[in-house]
C-alpha positions as a Markdown table, in Angstrom:
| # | Residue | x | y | z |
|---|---|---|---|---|
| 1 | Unk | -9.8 | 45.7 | 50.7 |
| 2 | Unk | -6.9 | 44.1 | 52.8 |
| 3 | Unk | -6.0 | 47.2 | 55.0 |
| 4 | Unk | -6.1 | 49.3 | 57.4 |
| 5 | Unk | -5.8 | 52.8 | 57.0 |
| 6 | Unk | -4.6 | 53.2 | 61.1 |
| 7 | Unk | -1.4 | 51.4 | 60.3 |
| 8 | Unk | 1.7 | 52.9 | 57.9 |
| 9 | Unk | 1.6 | 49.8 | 55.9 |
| 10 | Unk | -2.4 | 51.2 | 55.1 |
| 11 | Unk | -1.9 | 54.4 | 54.4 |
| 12 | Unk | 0.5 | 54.0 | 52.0 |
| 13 | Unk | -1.7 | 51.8 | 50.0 |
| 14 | Unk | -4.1 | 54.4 | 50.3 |
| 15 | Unk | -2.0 | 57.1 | 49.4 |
| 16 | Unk | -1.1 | 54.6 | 45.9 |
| 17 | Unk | -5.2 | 54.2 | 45.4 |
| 18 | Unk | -5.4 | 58.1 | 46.3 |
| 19 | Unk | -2.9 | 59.0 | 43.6 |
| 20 | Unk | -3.3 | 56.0 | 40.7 |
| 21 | Unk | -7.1 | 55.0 | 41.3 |
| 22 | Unk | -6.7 | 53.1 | 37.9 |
| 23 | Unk | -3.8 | 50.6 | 39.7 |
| 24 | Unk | -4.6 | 46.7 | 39.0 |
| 25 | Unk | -2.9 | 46.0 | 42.4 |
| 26 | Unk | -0.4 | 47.0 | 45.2 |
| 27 | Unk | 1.3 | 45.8 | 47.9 |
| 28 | Unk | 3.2 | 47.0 | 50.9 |
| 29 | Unk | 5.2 | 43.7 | 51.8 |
| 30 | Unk | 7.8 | 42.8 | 54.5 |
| 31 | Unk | 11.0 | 41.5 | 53.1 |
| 32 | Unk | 11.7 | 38.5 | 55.6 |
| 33 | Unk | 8.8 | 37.3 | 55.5 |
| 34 | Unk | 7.7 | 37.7 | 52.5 |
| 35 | Unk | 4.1 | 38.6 | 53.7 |
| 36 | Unk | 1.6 | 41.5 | 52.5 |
| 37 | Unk | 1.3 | 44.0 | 55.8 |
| 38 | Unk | -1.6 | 45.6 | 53.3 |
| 39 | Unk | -3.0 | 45.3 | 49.7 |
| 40 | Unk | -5.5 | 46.1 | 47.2 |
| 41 | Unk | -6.2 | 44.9 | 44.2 |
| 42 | Unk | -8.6 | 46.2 | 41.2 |
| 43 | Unk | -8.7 | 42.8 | 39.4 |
| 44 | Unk | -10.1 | 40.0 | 40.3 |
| 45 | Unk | -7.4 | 36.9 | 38.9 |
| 46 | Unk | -4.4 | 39.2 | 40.6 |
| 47 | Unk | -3.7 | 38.5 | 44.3 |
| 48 | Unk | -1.4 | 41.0 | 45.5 |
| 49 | Unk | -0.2 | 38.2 | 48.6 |
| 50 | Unk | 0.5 | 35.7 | 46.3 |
| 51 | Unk | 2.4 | 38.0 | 44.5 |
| 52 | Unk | 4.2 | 39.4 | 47.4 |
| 53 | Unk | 5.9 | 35.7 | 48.4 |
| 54 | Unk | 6.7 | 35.6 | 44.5 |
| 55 | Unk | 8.6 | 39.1 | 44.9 |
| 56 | Unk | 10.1 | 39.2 | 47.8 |
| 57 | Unk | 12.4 | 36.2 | 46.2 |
| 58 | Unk | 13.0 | 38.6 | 43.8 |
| 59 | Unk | 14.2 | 41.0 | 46.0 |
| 60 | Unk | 16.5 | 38.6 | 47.9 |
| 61 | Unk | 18.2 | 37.3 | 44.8 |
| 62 | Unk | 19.2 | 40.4 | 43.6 |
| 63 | Unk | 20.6 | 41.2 | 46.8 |
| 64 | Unk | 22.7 | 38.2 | 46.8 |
| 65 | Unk | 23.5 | 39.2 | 43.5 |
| 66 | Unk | 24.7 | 42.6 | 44.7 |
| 67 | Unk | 27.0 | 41.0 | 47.6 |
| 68 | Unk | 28.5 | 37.9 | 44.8 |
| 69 | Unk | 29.6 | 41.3 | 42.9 |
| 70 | Unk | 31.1 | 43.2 | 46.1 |
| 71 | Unk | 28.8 | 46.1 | 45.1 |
| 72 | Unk | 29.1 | 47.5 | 48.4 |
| 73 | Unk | 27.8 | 51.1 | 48.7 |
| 74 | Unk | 25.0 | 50.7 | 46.5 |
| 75 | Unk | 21.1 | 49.6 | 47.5 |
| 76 | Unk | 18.2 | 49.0 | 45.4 |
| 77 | Unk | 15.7 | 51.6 | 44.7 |
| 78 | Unk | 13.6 | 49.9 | 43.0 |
| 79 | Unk | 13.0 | 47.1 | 40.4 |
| 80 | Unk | 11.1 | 47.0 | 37.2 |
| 81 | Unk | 9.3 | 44.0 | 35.5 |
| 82 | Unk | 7.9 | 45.0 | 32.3 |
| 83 | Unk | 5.3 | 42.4 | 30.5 |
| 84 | Unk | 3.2 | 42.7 | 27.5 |
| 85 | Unk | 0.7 | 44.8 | 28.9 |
| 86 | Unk | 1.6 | 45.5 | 32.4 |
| 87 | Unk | 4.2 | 47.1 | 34.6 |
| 88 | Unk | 5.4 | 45.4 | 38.1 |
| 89 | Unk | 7.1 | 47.8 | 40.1 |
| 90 | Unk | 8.9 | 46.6 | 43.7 |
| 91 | Unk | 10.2 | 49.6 | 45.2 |
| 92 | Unk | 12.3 | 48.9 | 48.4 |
| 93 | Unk | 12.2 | 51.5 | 51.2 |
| 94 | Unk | 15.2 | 52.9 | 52.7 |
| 95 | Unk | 16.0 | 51.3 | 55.6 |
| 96 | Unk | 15.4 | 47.5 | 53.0 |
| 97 | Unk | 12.8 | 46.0 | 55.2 |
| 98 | Unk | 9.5 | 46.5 | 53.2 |
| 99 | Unk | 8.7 | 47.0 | 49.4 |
| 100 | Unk | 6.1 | 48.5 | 47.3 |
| 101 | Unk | 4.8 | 46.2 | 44.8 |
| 102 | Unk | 2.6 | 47.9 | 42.5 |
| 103 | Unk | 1.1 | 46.4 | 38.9 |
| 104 | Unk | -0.4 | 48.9 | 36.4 |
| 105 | Unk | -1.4 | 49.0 | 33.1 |
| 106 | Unk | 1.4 | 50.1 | 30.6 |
| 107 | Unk | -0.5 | 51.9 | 28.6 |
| 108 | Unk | -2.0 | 53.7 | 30.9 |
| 109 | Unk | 0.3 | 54.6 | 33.6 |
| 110 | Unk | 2.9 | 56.4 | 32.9 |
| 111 | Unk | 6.3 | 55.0 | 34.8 |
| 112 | Unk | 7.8 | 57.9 | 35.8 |
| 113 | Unk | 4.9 | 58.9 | 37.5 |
| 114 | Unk | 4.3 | 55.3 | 39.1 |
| 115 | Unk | 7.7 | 55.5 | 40.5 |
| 116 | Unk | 7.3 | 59.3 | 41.9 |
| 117 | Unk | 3.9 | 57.6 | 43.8 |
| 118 | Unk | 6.2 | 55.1 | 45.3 |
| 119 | Unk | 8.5 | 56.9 | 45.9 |
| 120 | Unk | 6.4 | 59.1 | 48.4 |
| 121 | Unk | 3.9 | 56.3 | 50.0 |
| 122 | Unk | 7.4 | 54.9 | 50.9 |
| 123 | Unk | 8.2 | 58.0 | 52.9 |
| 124 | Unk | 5.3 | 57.1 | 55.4 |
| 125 | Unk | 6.6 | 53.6 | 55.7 |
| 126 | Unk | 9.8 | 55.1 | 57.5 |
């Protein structure tokens, strides 16, 4: 367990646990940085930190890619990665500081719901 449940950044990853207790791994990163502020994961070969420095590059590039097309007006909600077996969700919060990253099992998380959970443990990260 790499958080603290006294600090937003905690809490939200509690609130994913809470809410997906079958989650291989989340994240609540800093997008400058590129650091984990907290993370948990449920399996062993998946470091949610190393993952985080992978994803926050992610996130930037698309954002270049957003200004290269003058797509002003418009922000990321989220961003999905979809392998063979798992789902890789980074959703940004609203002011485009921090993201969510969160990895679960495809077949047995559904995605809507994944993103609904994101959607709210990003409201305490305001």
């Amino acid at each position: 367990m790499a958080y603290s449940t006294n600090t937003p950044a905690g809490q939200s990853v509690q609130s994913i646990l809470d809410s997906l207790p079958g989650l291989m791994a989340v994240a609540v990163v800093d997008i400058q940085s590129g650091m984990a502020l907290a993370s948990h994961s449920n399996t062993p070969n998946l470091n949610p930190e190393t993952a985080a420095a992978y994803n926050t590059e992610v996130v930037k590039q698309k954002q270049k890619a957003m200004t290269a097309l003058k797509l002003s007006g418009e922000k990321i909600d989220d961003i999905l990665i979809s392998l063979t077996n798992q789902l890789h969700l980074l959703n940004i919060t609203e002011d485009g500081k921090k993201f969510i990253y969160l990895v679960v099992n495809s077949r047995d998380t559904n995605l809507a719901i994944a993103r609904d959970v994101c959607r709210q443990a990003a409201e305490v990260l305001k």
